[in-house]
C-alpha positions, 0 to 999 in steps of 0.5 A: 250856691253862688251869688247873684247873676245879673243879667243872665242870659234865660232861654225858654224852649217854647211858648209860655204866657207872656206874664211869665216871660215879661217878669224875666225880661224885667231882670234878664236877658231872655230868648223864648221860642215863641211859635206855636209849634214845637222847636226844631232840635237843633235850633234848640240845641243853637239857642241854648248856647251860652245860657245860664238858664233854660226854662224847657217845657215837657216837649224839650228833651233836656238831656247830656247833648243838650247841656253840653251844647249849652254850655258849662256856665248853664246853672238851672233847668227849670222845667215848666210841668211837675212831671220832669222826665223830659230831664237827665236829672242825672246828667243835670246833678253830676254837672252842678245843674238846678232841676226844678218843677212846678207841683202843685199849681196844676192838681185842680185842673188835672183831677177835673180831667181824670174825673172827666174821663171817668164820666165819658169812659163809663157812660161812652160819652165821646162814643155818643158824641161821634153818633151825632157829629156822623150823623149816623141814625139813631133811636132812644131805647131802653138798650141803647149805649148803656154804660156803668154807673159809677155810684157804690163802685170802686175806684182804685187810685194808683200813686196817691199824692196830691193829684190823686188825692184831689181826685178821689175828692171828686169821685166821692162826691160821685158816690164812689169808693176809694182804694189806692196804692202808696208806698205809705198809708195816707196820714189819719186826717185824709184817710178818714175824709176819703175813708179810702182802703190801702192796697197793694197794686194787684189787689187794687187791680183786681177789686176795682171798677175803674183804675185811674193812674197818678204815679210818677213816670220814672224807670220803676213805672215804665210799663207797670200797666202791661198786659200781665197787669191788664188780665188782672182787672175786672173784665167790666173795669176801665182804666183812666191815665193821666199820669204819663204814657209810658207808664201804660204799655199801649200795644197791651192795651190796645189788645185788652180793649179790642179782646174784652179783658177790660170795658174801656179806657180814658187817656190823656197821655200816650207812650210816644206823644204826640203819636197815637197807637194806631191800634187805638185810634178805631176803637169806640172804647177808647176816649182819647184827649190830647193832654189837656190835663192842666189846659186851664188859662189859670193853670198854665199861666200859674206854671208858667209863673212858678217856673219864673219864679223858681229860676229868678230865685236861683239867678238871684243866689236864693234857693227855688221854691221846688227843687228837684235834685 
């Protein structure tokens, strides 16, 4: 690594809080995108020119175009979200590029989302909520919108790190037993506080009340819930996803939903976002959020501090707090 950078030129791609933005300005010279709309490409593309640090959030696609245009003075991407395959890692490493994320600072906030959806897909909550706002005429009865209880049921956790961790938590205190898949078991300690049971993946399908994905996206997971993997789970069981879209297939699952090979679903993330499968959009069995994983006040603006943090460390020759190549 080299020295330090003094007033290097820091771009930031999109609107991130001011704190976050203002603690860069304090040492360099920063250019943020601050509309509430998604930058235009190539005005992104432009603006990058000549930076030596961009900060890009999970709308941006940081990728060989983009680093060409920007330049090969450009020493690091920090990326404000800890999922970063909105970034050619790849590309960033062969040119000498930082990648860096944000982990921790959101898990809270987005096991609160996962728990959430867990509640409105199994007791149709939302599906609820449009019966009132349509005002479409409805009677108490001892029939009426029934859901499944969550207490003594499993719930199988696919990818166990801290976001998963934090939601079996709370599915516990539901009532809620817990089985997962890791490529190792979960230490002692966390595995007796949970008292969860590791599995294999189409154990866990085929065994759980509700599946809730935690895993990375990356080319491994692109579709590892497709419509083989579907007709594996119970017929009665809902699938919960607050990982990243593409780690669903979403046409499968729309065939799923409207066939009756699964009960329902909850989404927070969809494959080609901020697009919505159309196939969705009708089905009463489908609560659908626009990724409000990590949409706290405090959360956001812990990402966005840690994204500050992790480049004014390396424009000051020091190693970011997390690395990601």
């Amino acid at each position: 690594m080299g020295g330090q950078l003094t007033m290097a030129k820091v771009v930031i791609t999109g609107k991130i809080p001011q704190v976050a933005v203002e603690r860069l300005r304090a040492e360099h010279d920063v250019t943020s995108w601050d509309a509430d709309v998604v930058i235009e490409r190539a005005e992104l593309l432009s603006r990058v020119k000549g930076a030596d640090a961009v900060l890009s959030l999970l709308t941006e696609k940081v990728d060989g175009e983009l680093l060409e245009a920007a330049g090969p003075q450009l020493k690091v991407v920090s990326n404000v979200a800890v999922g970063y395959n909105n970034i050619d890692v790849k590309a960033c490493t062969e040119r000498g590029i930082k990648v860096t994320n944000t982990p921790g600072v959101l898990t809270e906030a987005t096991a609160d989302i996962a728990m959430a959806l867990i509640l409105a897909a199994t007791r149709r909550l939302a599906e609820g909520e449009r019966v009132i706002r349509s005002q479409t005429p409805w009677q108490w009865g001892m029939f009426y919108m029934l859901g499944m209880g969550i207490q003594g049921r499993q719930l199988g956790i696919v990818g166990m790190g801290q976001i998963g961790i934090a939601t079996a938590k709370r599915a516990r205190a539901f009532g809620m037993t817990i089985a997962y898949t890791k490529r190792s078991p979960l230490d002692a300690a966390t595995n007796a506080e949970l008292e969860a049971t590791h599995m294999d993946l189409d154990q866990l399908l085929a065994t759980s009340d509700v599946v809730s994905l935690h895993c990375p996206y990356s080319p491994e997971t692109h579709h590892l819930i497709n419509a083989e993997r579907l007709s594996k789970m119970r017929k009665n069981a809902y699938l919960v996803n607050t990982a990243r879209g593409p780690v669903v297939d979403e046409a499968a699952l729309v065939d799923a939903l409207k066939g009756g090979v699964i009960a329902g679903a909850g989404l927070d993330v969809f494959e080609h976002e901020p697009k919505v499968h159309e196939g969705l959009l009708g089905l009463d069995n489908a609560v659908l959020i626009p990724h409000l994983g990590s949409a706290t006040v405090e959360t956001r603006t812990a990402m966005a501090n840690l994204a500050a943090t992790n480049a004014l460390a390396f424009l000051a020759g020091q190693t970011p707090p997390n690395p990601v190549n």
